[in-house]
mmCIF file of the C-alpha atoms, coordinates in Angstrom:
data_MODEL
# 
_entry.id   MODEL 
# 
loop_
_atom_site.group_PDB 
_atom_site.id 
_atom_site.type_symbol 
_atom_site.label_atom_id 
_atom_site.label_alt_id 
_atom_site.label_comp_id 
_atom_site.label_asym_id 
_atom_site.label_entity_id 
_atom_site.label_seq_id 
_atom_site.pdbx_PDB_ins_code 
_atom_site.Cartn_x 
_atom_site.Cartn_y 
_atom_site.Cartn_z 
_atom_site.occupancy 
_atom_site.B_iso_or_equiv 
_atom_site.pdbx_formal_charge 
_atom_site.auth_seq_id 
_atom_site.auth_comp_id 
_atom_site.auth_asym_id 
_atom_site.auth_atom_id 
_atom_site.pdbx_PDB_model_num 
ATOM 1   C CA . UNK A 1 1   ? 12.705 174.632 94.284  1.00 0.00 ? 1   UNK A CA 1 
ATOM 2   C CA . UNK A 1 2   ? 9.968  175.793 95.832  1.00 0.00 ? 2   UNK A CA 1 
ATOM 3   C CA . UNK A 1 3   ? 9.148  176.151 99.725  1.00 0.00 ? 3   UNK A CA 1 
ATOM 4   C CA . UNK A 1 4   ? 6.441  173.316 99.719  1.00 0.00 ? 4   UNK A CA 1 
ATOM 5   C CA . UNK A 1 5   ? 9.116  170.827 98.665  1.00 0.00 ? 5   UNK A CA 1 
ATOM 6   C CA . UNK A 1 6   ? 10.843 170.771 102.074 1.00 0.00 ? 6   UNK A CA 1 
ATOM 7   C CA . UNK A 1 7   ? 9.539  170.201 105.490 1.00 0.00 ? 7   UNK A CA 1 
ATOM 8   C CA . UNK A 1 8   ? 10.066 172.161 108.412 1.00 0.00 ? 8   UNK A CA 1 
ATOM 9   C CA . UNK A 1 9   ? 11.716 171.608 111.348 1.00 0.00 ? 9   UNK A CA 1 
ATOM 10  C CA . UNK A 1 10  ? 8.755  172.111 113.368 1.00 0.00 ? 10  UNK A CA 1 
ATOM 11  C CA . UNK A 1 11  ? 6.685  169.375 111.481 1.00 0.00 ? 11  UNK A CA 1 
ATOM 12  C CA . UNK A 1 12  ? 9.984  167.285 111.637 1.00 0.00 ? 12  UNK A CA 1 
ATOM 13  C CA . UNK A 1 13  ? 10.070 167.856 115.449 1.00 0.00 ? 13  UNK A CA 1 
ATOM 14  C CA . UNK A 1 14  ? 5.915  167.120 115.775 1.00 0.00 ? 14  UNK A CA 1 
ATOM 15  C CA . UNK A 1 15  ? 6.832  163.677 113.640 1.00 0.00 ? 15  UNK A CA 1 
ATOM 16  C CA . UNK A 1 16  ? 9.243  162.682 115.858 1.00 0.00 ? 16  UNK A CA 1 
ATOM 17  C CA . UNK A 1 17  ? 7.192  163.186 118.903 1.00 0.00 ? 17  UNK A CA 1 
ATOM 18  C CA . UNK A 1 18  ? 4.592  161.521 117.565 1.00 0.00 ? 18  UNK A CA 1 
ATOM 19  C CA . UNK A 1 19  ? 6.851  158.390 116.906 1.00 0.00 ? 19  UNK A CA 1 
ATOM 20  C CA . UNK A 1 20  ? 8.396  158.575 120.389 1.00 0.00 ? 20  UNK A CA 1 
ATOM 21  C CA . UNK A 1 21  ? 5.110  158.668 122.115 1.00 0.00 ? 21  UNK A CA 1 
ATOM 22  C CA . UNK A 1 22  ? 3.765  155.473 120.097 1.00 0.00 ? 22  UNK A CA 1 
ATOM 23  C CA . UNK A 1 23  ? 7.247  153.747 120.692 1.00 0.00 ? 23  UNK A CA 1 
ATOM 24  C CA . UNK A 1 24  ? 6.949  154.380 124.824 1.00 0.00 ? 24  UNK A CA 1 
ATOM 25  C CA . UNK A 1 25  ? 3.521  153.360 124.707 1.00 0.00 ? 25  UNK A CA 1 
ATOM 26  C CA . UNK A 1 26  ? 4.466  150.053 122.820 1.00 0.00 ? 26  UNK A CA 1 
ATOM 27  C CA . UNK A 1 27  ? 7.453  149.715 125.098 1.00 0.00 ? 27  UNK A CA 1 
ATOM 28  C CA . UNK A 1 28  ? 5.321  150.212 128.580 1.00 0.00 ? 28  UNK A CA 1 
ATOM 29  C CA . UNK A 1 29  ? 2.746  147.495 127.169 1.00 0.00 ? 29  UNK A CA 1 
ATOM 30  C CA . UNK A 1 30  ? 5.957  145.273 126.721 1.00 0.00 ? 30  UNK A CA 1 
ATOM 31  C CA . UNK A 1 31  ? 6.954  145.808 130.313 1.00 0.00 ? 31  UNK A CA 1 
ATOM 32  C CA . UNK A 1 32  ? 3.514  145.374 132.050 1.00 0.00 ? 32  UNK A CA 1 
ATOM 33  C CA . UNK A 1 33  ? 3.714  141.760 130.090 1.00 0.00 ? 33  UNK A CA 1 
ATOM 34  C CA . UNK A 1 34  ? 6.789  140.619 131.453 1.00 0.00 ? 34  UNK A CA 1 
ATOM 35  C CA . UNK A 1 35  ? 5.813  141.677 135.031 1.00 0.00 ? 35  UNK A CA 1 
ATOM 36  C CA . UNK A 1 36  ? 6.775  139.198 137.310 1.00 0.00 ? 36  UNK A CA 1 
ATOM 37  C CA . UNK A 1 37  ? 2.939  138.530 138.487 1.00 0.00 ? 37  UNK A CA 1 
ATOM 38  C CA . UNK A 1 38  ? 2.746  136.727 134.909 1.00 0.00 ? 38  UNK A CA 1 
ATOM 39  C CA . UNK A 1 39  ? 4.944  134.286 135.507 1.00 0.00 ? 39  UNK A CA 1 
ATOM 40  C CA . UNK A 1 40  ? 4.743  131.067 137.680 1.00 0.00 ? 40  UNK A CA 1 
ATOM 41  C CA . UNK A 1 41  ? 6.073  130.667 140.620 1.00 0.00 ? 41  UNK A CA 1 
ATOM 42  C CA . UNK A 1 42  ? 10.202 129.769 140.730 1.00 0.00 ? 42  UNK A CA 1 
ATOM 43  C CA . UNK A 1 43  ? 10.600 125.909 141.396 1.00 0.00 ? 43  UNK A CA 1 
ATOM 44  C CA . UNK A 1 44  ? 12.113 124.998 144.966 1.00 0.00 ? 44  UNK A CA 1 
ATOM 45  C CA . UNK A 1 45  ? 15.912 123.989 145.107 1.00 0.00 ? 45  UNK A CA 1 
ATOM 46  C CA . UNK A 1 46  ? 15.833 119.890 145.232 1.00 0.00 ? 46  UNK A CA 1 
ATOM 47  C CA . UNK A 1 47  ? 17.306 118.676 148.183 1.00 0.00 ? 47  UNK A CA 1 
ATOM 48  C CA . UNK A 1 48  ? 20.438 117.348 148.349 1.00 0.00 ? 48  UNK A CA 1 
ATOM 49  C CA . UNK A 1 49  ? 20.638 113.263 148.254 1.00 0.00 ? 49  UNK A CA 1 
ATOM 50  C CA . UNK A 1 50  ? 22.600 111.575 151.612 1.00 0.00 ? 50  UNK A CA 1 
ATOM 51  C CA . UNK A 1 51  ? 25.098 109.601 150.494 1.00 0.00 ? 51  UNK A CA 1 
ATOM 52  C CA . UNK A 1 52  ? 25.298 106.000 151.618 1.00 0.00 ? 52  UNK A CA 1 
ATOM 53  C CA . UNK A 1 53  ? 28.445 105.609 153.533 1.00 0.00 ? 53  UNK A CA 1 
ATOM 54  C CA . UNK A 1 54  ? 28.676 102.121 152.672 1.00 0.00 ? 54  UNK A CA 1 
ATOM 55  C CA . UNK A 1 55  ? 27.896 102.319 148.910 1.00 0.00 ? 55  UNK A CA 1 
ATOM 56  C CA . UNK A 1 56  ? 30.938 100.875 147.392 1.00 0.00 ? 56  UNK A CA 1 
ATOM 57  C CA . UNK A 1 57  ? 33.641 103.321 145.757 1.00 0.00 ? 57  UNK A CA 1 
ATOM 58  C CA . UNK A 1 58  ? 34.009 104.284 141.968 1.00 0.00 ? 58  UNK A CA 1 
ATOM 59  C CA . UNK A 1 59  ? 37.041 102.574 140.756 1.00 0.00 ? 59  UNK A CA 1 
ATOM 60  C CA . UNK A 1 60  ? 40.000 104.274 140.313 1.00 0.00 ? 60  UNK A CA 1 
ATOM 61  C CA . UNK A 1 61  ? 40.830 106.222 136.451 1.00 0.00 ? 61  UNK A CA 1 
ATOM 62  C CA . UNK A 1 62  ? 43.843 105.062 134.795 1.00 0.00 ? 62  UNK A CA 1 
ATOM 63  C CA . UNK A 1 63  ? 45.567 108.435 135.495 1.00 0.00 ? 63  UNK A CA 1 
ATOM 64  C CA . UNK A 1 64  ? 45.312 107.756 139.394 1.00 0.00 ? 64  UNK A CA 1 
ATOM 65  C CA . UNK A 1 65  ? 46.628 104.528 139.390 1.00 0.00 ? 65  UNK A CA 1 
ATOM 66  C CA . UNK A 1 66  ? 49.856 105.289 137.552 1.00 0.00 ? 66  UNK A CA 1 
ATOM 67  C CA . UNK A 1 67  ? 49.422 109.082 139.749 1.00 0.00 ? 67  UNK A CA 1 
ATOM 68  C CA . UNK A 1 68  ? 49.957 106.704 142.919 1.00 0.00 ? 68  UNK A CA 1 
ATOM 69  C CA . UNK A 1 69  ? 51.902 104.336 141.787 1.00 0.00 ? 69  UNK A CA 1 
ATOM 70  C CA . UNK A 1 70  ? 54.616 107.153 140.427 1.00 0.00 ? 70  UNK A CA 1 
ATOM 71  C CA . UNK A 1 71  ? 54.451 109.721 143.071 1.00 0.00 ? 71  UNK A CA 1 
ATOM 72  C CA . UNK A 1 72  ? 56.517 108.271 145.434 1.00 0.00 ? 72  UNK A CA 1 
ATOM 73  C CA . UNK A 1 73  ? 59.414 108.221 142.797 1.00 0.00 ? 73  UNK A CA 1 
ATOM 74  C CA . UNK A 1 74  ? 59.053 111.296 141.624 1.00 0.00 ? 74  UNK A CA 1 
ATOM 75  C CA . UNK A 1 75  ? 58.965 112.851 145.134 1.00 0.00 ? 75  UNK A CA 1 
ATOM 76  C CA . UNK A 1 76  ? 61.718 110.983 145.946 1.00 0.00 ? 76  UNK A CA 1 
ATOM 77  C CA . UNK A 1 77  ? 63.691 112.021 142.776 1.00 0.00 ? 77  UNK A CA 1 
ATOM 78  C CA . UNK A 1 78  ? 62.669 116.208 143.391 1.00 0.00 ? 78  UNK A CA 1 
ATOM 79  C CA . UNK A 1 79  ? 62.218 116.470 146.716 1.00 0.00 ? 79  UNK A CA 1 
ATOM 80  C CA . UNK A 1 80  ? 62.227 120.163 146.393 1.00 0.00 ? 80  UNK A CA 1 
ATOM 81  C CA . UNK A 1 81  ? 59.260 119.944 144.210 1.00 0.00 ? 81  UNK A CA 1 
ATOM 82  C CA . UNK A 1 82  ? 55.895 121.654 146.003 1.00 0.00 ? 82  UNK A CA 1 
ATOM 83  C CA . UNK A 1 83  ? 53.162 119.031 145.931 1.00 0.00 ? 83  UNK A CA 1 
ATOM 84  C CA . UNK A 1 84  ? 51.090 121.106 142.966 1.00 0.00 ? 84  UNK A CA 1 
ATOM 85  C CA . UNK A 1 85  ? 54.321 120.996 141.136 1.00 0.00 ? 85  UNK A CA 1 
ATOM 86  C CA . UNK A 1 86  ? 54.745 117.099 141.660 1.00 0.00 ? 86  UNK A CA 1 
ATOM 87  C CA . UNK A 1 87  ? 51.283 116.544 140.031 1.00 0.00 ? 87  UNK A CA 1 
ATOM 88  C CA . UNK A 1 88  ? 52.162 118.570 136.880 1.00 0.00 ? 88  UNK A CA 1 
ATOM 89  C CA . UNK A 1 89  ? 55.357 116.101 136.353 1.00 0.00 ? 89  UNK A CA 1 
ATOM 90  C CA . UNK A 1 90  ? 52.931 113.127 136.702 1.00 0.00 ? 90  UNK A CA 1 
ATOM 91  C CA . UNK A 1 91  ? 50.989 114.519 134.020 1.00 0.00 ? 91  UNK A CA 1 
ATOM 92  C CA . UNK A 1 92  ? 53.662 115.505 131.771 1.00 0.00 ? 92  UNK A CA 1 
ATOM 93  C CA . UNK A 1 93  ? 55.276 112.059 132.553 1.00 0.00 ? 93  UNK A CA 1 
ATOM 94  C CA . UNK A 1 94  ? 51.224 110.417 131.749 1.00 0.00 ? 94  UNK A CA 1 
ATOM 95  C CA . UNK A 1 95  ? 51.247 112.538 128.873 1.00 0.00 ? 95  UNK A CA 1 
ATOM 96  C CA . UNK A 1 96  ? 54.480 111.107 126.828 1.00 0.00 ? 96  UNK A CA 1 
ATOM 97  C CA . UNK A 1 97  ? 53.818 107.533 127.981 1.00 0.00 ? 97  UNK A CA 1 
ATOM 98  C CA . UNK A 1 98  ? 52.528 105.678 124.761 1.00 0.00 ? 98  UNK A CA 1 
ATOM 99  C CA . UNK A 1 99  ? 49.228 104.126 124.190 1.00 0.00 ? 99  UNK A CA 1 
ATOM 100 C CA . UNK A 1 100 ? 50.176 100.681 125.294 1.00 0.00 ? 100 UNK A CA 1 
ATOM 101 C CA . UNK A 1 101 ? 51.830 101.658 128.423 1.00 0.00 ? 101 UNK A CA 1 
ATOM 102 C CA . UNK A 1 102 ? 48.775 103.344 129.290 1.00 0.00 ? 102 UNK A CA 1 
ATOM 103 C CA . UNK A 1 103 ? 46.596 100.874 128.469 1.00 0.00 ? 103 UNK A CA 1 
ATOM 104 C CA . UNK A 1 104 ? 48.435 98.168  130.925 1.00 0.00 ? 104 UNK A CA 1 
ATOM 105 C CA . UNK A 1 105 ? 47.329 100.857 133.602 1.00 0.00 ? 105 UNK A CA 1 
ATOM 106 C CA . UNK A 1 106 ? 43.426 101.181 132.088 1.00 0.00 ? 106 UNK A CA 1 
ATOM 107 C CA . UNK A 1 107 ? 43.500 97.237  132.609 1.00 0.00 ? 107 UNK A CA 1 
ATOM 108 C CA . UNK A 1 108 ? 44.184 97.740  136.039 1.00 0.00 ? 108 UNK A CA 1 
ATOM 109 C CA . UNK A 1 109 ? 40.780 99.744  136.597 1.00 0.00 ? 109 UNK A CA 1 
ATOM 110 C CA . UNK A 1 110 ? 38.264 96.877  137.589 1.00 0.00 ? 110 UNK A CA 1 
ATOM 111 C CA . UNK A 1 111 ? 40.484 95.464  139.652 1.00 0.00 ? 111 UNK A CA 1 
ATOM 112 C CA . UNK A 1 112 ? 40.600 98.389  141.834 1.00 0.00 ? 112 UNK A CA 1 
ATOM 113 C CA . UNK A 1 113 ? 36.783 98.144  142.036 1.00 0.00 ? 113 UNK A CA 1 
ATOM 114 C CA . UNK A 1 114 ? 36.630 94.687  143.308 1.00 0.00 ? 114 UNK A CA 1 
ATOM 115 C CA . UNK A 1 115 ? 39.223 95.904  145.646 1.00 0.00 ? 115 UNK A CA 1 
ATOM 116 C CA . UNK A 1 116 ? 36.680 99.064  146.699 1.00 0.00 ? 116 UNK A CA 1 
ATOM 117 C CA . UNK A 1 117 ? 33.894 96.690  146.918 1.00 0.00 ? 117 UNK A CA 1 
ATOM 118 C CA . UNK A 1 118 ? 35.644 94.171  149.179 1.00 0.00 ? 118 UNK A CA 1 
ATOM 119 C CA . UNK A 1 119 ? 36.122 96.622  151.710 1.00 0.00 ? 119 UNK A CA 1 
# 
């Protein structure tokens, strides 16, 4: 092989310099773009709405009927139980009650909205 067949590390070194310089160049005209002078202003936080004491209450979900209607048992039954542990039975108790149990407690939804409104 002859001598011409290779490059040099010195023309390797010059080719890489050249590349870096055009690749900071690119990269500082990418930067100027994305300045934050380019780019609108940020929208103001939206106030927060007053909520209308006497709007009438969201009914009650299925869960926190039986939850209230089952607490006192359960309480009663483990008094020892810690409040957060009572409402981890409730749900494990929820939980293996079958679909027409629970639905005899969905049922009793509206009515606790007519009761919310009333007041």
């Amino acid at each position: 092989m002859s001598s011409t067949d290779f490059i040099t590390i010195s023309q390797l070194n010059s080719a890489l310099e050249a590349q870096k310089a055009a690749l900071l160049s690119e990269f500082a005209k990418l930067l100027s773009a994305s300045a934050p002078e380019s780019h609108p202003a940020k929208k103001a936080k939206k106030a927060k709405k007053i909520k209308d004491p006497n709007a009438p209450k969201k009914p009650l979900a299925a869960f926190m009927v039986f939850s209230k209607e089952k607490r006192p048992v359960v309480k009663a039954e483990f008094p020892e139980l810690k409040t957060t542990e009572i409402s981890k039975k409730l749900g494990e108790m929820w939980g293996q009650l079958s679909d027409e149990e629970k639905l005899a407690y969905k049922q009793t939804e509206p009515a606790t909205e007519t009761e919310a409104s009333s007041e």
